[in-house]
C-alpha positions as a LaTeX table, in Angstrom:
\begin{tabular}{lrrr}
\hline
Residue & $x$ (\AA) & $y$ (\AA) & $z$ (\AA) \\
\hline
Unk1 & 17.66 & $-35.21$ & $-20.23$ \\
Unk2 & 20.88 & $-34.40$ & $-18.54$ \\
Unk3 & 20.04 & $-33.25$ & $-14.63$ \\
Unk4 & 23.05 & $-30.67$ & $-13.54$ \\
Unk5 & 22.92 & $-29.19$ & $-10.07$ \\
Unk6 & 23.54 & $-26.07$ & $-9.18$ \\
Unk7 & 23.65 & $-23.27$ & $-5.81$ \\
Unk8 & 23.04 & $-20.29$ & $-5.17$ \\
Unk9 & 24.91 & $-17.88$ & $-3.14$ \\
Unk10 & 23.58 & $-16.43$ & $-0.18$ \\
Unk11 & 21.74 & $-13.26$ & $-0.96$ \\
Unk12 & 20.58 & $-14.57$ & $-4.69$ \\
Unk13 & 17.35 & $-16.04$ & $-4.06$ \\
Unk14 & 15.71 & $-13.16$ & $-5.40$ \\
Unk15 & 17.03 & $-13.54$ & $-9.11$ \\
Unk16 & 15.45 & $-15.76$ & $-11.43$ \\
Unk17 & 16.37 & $-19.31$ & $-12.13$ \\
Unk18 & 18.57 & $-20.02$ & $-14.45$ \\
Unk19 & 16.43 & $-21.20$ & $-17.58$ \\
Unk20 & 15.45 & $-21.60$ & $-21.13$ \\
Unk21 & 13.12 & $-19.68$ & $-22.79$ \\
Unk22 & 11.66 & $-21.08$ & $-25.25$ \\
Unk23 & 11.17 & $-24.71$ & $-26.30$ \\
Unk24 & 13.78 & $-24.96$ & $-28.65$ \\
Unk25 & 16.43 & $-22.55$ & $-27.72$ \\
Unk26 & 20.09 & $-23.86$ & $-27.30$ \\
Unk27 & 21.05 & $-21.73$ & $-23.98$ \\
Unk28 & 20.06 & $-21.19$ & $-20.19$ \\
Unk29 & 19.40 & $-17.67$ & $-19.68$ \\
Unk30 & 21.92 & $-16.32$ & $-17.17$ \\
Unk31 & 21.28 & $-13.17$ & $-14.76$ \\
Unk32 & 23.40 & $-10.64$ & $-13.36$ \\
Unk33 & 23.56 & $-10.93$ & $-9.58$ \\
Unk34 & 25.23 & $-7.21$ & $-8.81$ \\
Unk35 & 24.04 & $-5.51$ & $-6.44$ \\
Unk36 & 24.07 & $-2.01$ & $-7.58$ \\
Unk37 & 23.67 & $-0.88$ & $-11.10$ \\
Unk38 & 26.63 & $-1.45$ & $-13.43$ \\
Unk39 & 27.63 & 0.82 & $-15.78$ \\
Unk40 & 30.05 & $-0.83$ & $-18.91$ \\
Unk41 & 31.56 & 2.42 & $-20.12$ \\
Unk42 & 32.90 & 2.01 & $-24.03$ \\
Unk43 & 36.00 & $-0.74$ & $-24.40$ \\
Unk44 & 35.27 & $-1.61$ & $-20.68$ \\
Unk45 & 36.00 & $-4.69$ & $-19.68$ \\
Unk46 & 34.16 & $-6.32$ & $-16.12$ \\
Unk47 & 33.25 & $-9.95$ & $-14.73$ \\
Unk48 & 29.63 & $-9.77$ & $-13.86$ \\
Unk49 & 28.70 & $-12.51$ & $-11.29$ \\
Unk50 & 25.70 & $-14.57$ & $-11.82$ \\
Unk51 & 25.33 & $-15.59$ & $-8.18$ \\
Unk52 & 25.33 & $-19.32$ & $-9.19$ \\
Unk53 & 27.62 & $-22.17$ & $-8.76$ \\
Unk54 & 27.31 & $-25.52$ & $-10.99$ \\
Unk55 & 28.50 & $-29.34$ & $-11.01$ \\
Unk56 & 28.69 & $-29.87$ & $-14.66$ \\
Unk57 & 29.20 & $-34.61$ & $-15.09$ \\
Unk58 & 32.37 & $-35.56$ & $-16.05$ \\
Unk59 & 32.57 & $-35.24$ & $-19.91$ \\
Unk60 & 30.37 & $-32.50$ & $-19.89$ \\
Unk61 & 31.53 & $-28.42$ & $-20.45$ \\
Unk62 & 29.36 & $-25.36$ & $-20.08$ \\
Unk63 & 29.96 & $-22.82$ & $-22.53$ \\
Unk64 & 28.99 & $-19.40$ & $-22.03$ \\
Unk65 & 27.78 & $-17.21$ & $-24.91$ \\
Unk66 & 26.61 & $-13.81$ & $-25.78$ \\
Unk67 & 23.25 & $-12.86$ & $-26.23$ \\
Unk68 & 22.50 & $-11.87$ & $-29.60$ \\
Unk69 & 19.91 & $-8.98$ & $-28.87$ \\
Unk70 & 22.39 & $-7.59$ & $-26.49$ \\
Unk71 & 25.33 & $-7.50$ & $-28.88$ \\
Unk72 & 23.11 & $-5.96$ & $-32.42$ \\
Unk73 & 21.23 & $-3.55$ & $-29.96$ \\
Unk74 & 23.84 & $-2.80$ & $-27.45$ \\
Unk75 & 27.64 & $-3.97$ & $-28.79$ \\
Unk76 & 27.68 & $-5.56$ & $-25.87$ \\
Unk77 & 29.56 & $-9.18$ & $-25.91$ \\
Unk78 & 31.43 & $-11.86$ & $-24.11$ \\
Unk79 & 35.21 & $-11.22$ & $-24.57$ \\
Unk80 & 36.26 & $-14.29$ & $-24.49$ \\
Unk81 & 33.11 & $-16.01$ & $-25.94$ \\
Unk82 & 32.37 & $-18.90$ & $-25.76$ \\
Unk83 & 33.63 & $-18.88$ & $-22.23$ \\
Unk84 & 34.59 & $-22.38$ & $-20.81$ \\
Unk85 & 33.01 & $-23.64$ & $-17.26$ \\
Unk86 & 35.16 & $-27.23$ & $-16.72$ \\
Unk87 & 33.40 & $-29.68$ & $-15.26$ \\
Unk88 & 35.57 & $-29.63$ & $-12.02$ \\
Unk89 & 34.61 & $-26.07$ & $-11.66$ \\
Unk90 & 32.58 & $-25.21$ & $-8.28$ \\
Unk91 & 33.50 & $-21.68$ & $-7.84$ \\
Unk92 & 30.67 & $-19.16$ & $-8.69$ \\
Unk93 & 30.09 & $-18.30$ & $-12.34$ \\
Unk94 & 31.20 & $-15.31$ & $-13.85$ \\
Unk95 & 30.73 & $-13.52$ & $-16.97$ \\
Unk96 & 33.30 & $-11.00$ & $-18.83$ \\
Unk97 & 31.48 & $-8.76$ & $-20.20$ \\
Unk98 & 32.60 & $-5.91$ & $-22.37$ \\
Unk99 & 31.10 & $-2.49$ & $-24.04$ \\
Unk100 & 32.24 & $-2.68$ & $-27.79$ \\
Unk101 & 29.74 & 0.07 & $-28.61$ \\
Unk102 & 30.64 & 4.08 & $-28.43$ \\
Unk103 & 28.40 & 4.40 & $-25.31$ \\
Unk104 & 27.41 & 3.35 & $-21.94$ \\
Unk105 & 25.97 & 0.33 & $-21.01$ \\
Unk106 & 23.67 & $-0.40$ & $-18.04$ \\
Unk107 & 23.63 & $-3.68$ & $-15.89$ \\
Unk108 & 20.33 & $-4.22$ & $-13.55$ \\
Unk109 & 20.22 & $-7.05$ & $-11.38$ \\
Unk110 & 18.65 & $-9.92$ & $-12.89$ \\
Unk111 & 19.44 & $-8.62$ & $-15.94$ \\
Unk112 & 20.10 & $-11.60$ & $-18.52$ \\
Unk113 & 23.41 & $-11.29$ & $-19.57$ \\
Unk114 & 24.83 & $-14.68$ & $-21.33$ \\
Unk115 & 23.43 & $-17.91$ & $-22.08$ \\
Unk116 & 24.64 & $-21.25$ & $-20.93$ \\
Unk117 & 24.88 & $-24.32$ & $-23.27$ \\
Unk118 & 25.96 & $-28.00$ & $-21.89$ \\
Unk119 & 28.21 & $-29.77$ & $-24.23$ \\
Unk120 & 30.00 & $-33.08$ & $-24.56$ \\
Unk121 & 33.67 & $-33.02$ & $-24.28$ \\
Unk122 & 35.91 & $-35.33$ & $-26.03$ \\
Unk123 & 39.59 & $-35.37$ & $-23.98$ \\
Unk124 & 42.25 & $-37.12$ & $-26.37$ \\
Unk125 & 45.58 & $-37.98$ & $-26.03$ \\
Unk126 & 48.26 & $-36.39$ & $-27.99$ \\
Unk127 & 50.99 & $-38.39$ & $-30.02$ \\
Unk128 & 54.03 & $-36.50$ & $-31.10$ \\
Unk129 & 54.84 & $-37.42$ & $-34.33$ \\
Unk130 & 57.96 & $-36.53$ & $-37.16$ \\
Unk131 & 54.88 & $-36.00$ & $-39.64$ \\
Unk132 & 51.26 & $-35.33$ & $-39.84$ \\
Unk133 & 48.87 & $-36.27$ & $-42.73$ \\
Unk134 & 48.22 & $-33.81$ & $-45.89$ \\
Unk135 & 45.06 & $-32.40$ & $-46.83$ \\
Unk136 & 43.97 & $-30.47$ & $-49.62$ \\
Unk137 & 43.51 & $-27.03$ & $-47.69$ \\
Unk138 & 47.20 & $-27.34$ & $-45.82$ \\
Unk139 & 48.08 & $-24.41$ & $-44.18$ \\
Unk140 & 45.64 & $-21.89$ & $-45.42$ \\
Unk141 & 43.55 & $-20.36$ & $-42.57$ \\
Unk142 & 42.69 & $-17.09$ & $-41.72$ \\
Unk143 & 40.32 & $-16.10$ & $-44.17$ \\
Unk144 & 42.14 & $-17.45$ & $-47.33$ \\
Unk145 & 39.08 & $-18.93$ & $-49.04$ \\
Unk146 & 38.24 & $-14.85$ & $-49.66$ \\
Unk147 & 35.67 & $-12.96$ & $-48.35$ \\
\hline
\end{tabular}
C-alpha cells in the first residue's frame, strides 16, 4: 500500500483525518476546515480549504472528486471535477465548490466535502508529426454516437 504524508495546519487538529470509509471505497473523505459556517448561495462559486497539505511520490496525482450524495441531494459539485493535486504540490488543499441547485447550501466545519483518489500518472513526450494514424471513429466526439 502506497504511504503518502500529509500536515495539518495549525488550528486543524480538531477535524477528522482524512480517510476512507468503507473497505472498498475508491476516495479519502475530505473535510471542510472553515471556520464559520459557509453558505454556497445558487451558481456560487468558493474554494473551501481542507486544512491539509500532502506530498503525493513522484508519478503519483491526487484527484479530487465530488461526493455523490452531496451532488443528487444537494446539486452541490466540484467545478472543475476531477480537480488535479500534482505531485510537487505542498500548498494546502483546496476544494471549488459550487451550488448548482436553486437554493442555499450550508458548509459546517468538518463537513465532508470531496473525496481524494491517488492515481498513477503516465508523463509522455510529444512528437510533432505531418500526420497522425486513422481510426474508425475519426473526428466524431461530442456526443455523436447519439444519445
Amino acid at each position: 500500500m502506497l504511504e503518502i504524508k500529509f500536515t495539518r495546519e495549525p488550528g486543524c487538529e480538531d477535524l477528522p483525518l482524512p480517510s476512507y470509509h468503507s473497505k472498498g471505497a475508491a476516495g479519502i473523505d475530505l473535510c471542510a476546515a472553515v471556520e464559520e459556517k459557509v453558505v454556497l448561495v445558487p451558481g456560487e462559486i468558493r474554494c473551501i480549504s481542507t486544512g491539509i497539505r500532502l506530498s503525493i511520490p513522484e508519478g503519483y496525482e491526487g484527484q479530487v472528486r465530488p461526493r455523490s450524495g452531496l451532488a443528487l441531494k444537494h446539486g452541490i459539485g466540484i467545478l472543475n471535477a476531477p480537480g488535479t493535486i500534482d505531485s510537487d504540490y505542498r500548498g494546502i488543499v483546496g476544494v471549488i465548490l459550487f451550488n448548482f441547485s436553486k437554493k442555499p447550501f450550508t458548509i459546517k466545519r468538518g463537513d465532508r466535502i470531496a473525496q481524494l483518489v491517488i492515481a498513477p500518472v503516465i508523463q509522455v513526450k510529444l512528437k510533432e508529426a505531418n500526420s497522425i494514424d486513422e481510426t474508425d471513429r475519426g473526428e466524431g466526439g461530442f456526443g455523436h454516437t447519439g444519445m
